[in-house]
Structure formats: C-alpha cells, structure tokens
C-alpha positions as CSV (number, residue, x, y, z in Angstrom):
1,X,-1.2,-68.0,17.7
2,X,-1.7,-70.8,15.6
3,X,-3.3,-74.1,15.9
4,X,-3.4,-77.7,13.8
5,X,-4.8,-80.8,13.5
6,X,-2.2,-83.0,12.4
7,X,-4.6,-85.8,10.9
8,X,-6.6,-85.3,7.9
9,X,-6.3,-82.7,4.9
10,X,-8.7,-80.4,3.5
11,X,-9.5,-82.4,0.8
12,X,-8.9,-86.0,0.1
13,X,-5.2,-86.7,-2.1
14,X,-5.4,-88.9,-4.5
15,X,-2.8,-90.5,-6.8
16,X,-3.9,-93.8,-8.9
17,X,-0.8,-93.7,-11.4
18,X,2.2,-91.7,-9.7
19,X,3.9,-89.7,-12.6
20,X,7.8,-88.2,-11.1
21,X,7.2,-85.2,-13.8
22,X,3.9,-84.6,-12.6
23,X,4.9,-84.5,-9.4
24,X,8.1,-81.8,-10.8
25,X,5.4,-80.2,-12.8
26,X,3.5,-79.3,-9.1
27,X,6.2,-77.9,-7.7
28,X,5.1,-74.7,-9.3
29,X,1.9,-74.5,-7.4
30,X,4.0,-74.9,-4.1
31,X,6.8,-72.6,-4.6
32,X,6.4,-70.7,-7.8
33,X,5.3,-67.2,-8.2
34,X,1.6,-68.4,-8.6
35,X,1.9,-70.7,-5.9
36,X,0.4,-71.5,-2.7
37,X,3.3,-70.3,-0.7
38,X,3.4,-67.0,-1.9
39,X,-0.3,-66.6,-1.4
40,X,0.2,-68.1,2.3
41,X,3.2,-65.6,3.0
42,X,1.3,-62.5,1.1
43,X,-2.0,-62.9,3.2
44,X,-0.1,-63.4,6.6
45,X,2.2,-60.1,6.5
46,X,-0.9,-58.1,5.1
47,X,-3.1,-59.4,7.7
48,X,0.1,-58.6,10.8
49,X,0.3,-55.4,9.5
50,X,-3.2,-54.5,9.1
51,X,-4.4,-51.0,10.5
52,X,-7.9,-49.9,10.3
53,X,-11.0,-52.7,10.5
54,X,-10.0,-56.3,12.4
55,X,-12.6,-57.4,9.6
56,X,-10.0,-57.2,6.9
57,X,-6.9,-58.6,9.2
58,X,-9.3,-61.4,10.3
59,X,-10.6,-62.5,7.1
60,X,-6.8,-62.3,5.5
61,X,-5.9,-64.5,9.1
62,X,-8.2,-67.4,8.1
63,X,-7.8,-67.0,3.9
64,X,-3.9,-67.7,4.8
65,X,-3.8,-70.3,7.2
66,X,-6.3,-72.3,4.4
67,X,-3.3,-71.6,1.9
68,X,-0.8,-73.5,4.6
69,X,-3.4,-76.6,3.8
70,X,-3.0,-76.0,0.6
71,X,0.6,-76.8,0.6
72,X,0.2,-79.7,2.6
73,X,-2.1,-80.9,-0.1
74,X,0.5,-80.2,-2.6
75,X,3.5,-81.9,-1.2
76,X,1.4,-84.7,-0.2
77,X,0.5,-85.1,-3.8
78,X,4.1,-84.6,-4.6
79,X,4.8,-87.0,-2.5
80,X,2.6,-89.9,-3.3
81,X,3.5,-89.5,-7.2
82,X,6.9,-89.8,-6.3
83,X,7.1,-92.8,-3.5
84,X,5.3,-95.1,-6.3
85,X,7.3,-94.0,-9.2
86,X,8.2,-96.8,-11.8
87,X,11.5,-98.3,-9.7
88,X,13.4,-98.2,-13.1
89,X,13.4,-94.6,-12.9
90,X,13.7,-94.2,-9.1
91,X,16.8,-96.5,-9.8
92,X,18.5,-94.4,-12.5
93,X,18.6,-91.7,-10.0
94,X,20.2,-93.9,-7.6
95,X,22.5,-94.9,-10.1
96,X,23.8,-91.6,-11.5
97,X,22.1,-88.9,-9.3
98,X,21.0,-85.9,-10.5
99,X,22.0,-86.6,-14.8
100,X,19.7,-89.7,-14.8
101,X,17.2,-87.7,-12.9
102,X,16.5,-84.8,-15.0
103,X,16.6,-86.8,-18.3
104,X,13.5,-89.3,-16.6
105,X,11.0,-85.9,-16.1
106,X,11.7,-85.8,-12.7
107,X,13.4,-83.1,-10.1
108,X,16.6,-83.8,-8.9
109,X,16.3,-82.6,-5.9
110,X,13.1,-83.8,-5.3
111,X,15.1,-87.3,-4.4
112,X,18.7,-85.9,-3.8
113,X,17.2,-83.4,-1.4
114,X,14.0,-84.3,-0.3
115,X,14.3,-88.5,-0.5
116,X,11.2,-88.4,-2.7
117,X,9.7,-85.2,-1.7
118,X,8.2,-82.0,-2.4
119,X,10.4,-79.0,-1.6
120,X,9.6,-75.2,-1.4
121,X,11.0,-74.2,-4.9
122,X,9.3,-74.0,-7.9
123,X,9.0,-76.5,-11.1
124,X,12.7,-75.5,-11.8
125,X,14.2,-75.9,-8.7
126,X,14.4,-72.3,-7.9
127,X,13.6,-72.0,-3.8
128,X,10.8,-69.9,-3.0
129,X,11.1,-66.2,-3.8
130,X,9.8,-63.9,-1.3
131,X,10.0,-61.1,-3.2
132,X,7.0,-62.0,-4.6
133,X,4.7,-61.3,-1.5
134,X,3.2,-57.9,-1.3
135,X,2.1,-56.0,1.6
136,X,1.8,-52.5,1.3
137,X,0.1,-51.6,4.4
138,X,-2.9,-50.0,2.0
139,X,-5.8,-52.4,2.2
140,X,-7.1,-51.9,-1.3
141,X,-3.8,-51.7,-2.8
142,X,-3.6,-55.0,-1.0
143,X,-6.8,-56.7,-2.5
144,X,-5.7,-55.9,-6.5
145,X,-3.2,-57.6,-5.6
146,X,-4.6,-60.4,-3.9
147,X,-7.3,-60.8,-6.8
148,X,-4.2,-61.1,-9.5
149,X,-2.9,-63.6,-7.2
150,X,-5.3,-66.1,-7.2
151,X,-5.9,-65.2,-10.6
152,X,-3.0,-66.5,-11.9
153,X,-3.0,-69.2,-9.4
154,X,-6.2,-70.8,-10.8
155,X,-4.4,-70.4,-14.6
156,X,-1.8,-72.6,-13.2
157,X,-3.9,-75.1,-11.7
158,X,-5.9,-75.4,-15.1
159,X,-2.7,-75.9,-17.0
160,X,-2.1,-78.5,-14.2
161,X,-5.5,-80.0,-14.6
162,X,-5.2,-79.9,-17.9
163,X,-1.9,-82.3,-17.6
164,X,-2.8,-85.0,-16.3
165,X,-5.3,-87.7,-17.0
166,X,-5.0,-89.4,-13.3
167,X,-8.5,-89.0,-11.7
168,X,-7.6,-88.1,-7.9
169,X,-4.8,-84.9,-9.1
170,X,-7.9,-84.1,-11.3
171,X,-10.4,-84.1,-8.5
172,X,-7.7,-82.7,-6.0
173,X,-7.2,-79.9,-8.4
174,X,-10.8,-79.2,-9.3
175,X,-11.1,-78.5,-5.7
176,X,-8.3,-76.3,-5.9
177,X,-9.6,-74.6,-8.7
178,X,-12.9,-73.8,-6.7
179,X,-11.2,-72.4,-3.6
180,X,-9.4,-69.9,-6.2
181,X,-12.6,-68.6,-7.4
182,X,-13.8,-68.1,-3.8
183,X,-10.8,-66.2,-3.2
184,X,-10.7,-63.8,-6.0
185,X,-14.6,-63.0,-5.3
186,X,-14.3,-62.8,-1.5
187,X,-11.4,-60.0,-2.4
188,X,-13.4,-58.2,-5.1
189,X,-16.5,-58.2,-2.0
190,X,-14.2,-56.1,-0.1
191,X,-13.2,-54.0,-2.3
192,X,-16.9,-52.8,-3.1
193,X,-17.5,-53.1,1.1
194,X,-15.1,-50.4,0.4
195,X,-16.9,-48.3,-2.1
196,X,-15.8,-49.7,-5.0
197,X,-14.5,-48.3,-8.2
198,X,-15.4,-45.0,-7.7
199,X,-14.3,-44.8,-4.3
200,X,-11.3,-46.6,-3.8
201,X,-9.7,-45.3,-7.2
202,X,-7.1,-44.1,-7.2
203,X,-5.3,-45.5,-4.6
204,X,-4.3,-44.4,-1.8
205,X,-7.7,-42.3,-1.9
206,X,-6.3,-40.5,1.1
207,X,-4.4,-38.4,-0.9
208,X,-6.1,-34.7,-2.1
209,X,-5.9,-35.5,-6.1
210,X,-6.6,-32.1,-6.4
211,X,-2.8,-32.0,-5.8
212,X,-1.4,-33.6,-8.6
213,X,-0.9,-32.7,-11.5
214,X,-4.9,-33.2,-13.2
215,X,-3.9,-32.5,-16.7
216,X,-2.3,-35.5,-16.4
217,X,-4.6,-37.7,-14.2
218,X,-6.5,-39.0,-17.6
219,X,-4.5,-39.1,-20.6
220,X,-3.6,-42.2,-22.2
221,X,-0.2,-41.8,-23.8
222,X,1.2,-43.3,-26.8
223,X,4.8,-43.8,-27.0
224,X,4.5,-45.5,-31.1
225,X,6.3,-43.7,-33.2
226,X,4.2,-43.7,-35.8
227,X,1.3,-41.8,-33.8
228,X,-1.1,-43.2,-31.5
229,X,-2.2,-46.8,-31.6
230,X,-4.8,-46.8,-28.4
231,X,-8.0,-48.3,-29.7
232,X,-10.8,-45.5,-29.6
233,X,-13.2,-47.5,-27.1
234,X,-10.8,-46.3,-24.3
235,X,-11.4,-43.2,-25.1
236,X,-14.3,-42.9,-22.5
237,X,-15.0,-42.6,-19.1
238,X,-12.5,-43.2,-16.5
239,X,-13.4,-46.8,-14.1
240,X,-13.4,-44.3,-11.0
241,X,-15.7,-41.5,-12.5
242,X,-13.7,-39.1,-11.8
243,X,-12.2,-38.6,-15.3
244,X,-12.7,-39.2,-18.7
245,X,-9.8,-41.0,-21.1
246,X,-7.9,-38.5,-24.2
247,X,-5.1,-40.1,-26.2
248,X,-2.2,-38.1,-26.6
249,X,1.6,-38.5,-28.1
250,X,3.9,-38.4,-25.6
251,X,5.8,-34.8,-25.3
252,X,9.0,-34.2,-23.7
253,X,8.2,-31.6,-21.6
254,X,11.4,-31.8,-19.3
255,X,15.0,-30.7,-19.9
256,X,17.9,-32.6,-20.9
257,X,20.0,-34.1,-17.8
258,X,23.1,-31.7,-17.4
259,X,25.4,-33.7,-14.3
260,X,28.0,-32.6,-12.8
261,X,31.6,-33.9,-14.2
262,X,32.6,-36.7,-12.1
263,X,34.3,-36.9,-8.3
264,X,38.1,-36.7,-8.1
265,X,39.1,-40.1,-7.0
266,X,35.9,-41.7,-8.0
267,X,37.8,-44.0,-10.0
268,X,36.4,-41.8,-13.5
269,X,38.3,-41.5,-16.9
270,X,40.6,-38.8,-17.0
271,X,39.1,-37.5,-20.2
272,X,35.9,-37.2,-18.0
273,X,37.0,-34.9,-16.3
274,X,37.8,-33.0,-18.8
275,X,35.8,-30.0,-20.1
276,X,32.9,-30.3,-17.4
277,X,30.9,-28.1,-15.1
278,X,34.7,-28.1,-12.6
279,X,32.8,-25.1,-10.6
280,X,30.2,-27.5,-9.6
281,X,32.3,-29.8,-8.8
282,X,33.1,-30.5,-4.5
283,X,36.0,-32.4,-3.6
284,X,35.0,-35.7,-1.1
285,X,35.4,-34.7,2.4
C-alpha cells in the first residue's frame, strides 16, 4: 500500500534560465538506463520478492518509493525548462512539428507528446526499457547490482551538473548527487551486515563450491593471442579468501561440435542433407 503527499517535493526545483535541451538532456535521468526509473522499478520487484529478513525488503520499500520523488523532481525540472522556453523556439515547433523541434536542441515529443513535458523515455526518445531492472530473488546478487546502479546514476548526474551553468538544476542536482552516494553505501552496509567479501563470494554462497569444478574456480584466462596480457598485481589473493589468482592461456579442452544433419522438411539445403550422420537422423512425428 502506498501513500503520498501531493504538495511539496523532496527538494526544492529550481529553474532561473529554462534551456529545452537541458530539459532533453534530463530525460536520461528519468528514463534512461541510469535513470531514476529504473532504480524505482529495480528496488520495488526486489523488495516484492524478497525472502529471508523483512530488513532487506523494508529498506528496498522505502529506497524505492524516494526514487518515485526523484522522478517527480525530474519532470518537474523538465517541465519548468520547457514551459519558459524562448517562444521563438516553442513557435518553430508549432510551426513545423517535430523537424523544427530537433534542429532547436529540444525533444519532439517532449511538446508533440507531452505539451511541454517530461516523458518516461530517455534523452533519445527511446520509452523506458524494463529490461534493465534486475531482481534475481538473491539478495546479494541483488545489492552489486544495486551499487552499479547508483553508480552510474551519480556519473550521469555529474555529466548533468557539469552541463549546465543555471544555479537551481545545479543545486537540484547536487542534491541528487548526494542521495546517490547514500545509496551506494547503504547497499555496500548490507552487504558486509552479510559477511562481506569473504562470506558472500561467490554468489549464491548456498551452493557447496566444493562441487564445481575448483581447478577452475581461480584462474584468470587470457584469450590474446600473443600470450597472456593480465597485469601481474592480479596475480594474488582472491577478494573472497578462498582462492588465490594464476594466469593461464586459454586451452580447448572440449571436442569439436558434431550435429546431426538437418530435419526432413525443416526447410534445409538439399546438399545438407547430404553425406551426414542419416542414422541419427528421426523423422518429425
């Protein structure tokens, strides 16, 4: 169940000189693969399909449901460097639609589809992507990913920062900035309320690694043609303590692929047929 308080935002929205391709430009911290949706949508599955502690689903409940302010302080900023746009160029895109539109910096559909709005796509126009939300139902698995997240989340909103000269989407931003630092540390504190390193590597850590194959666990292979080009310092220690690194070449150790010839009416060659494994071959039933 969720709850809102349609007045005020997190943090105050300020725009002193609207700029239409900054407000394109932000798009990509709503909808892109860094952006604040994706975060929003990641946190919530992992969180409904959290088993084990409620302190992991509750604290992904709450980390999500600030991401949902987040976008609202987005497309409000979209908004307000949009609805004060020079009227030359809001004009030209009355004029001649979406031609006139992309030429002045702007999105097109930002006014063709929105009427001076942010929408949930990216800087390109793309519409949000779900396929970027992961939720694998292991909680550690769950916060690497959640650390790379808001990782690359608070590059973008440097390189946004670092676009702009208006003081309130610098201020706005700084405080977007912050919130991604608290995120990638509050993830990183669960993994070490987890054991850390040593004990949540590898994941899952359910799993008896004295059932793979070990003489493989450590080995860092090198696929260069020339011979290895692994720098020696990772030659050392494994992060989980269970291993150490060795760089080897990479063998091939398997067989090569022998497949049967293809299935009669499978819409094949006939010179594919021809000369193969027919024995093996089994007619479609």
């Amino acid at each position: 169940m969720f709850f809102h308080n349609g007045g005020k935002l997190q943090y105050p929205v300020r725009v002193t000189t609207p700029d239409p391709l900054f407000a394109r430009m932000l798009q990509q911290a709503i909808g892109g693969v860094e952006g604040e949706i994706r975060v929003a949508m990641q946190y919530m599955f992992q969180a409904w399909g959290s088993r084990g502690p409620k302190k992991y689903r509750d604290l992904l409940l709450e980390t999500a449901t600030e991401e949902i302010g987040h976008i609202e302080m987005l497309a409000t900023a979209v908004a307000l460097n949009l609805e004060g746009a020079p009227t030359s160029l809001v004009d030209e895109a009355a004029e001649d639609g979406a031609v006139r539109a992309v030429l002045g910096g702007m999105s097109a559909r930002q006014y063709l589809s929105a009427g001076l709005a942010a929408t949930p796509a990216d800087a390109d126009g793309h519409p949000f992507n779900a396929s970027h939300v992961y939720a694998s139902g292991n909680t550690a698995a769950d916060m690497y990913c959640n650390v790379a997240a808001e990782a690359t989340g608070r590059a973008l909103a440097v390189r946004l920062h670092n676009m702009t000269d208006d003081p309130g989407m610098k201020d706005m931003l700084q405080f977007l900035i912050a919130r991604d630092t608290a995120h990638q540390n509050q993830w990183q504190a669960v993994l070490e309320e987890m054991g850390g390193l040593t004990e949540a590597l590898p994941i899952p850590n359910s799993h008896p690694q004295s059932e793979e194959k070990t003489e493989f666990s450590y080995k860092l292979i090198s696929t260069h043609v020339d011979g290895p080009m692994i720098d020696k310092a990772f030659v050392r220690a494994a992060p989980d303590g269970k291993g150490r690194f060795a760089v080897e070449p990479i063998q091939a150790l398997g067989e090569e692929p022998e497949l049967a010839p293809p299935v009669p009416g499978g819409g094949a060659q006939s010179e594919q047929m021809e000369g193969g494994l027919v024995s093996r071959m089994k007619a479609p039933l």
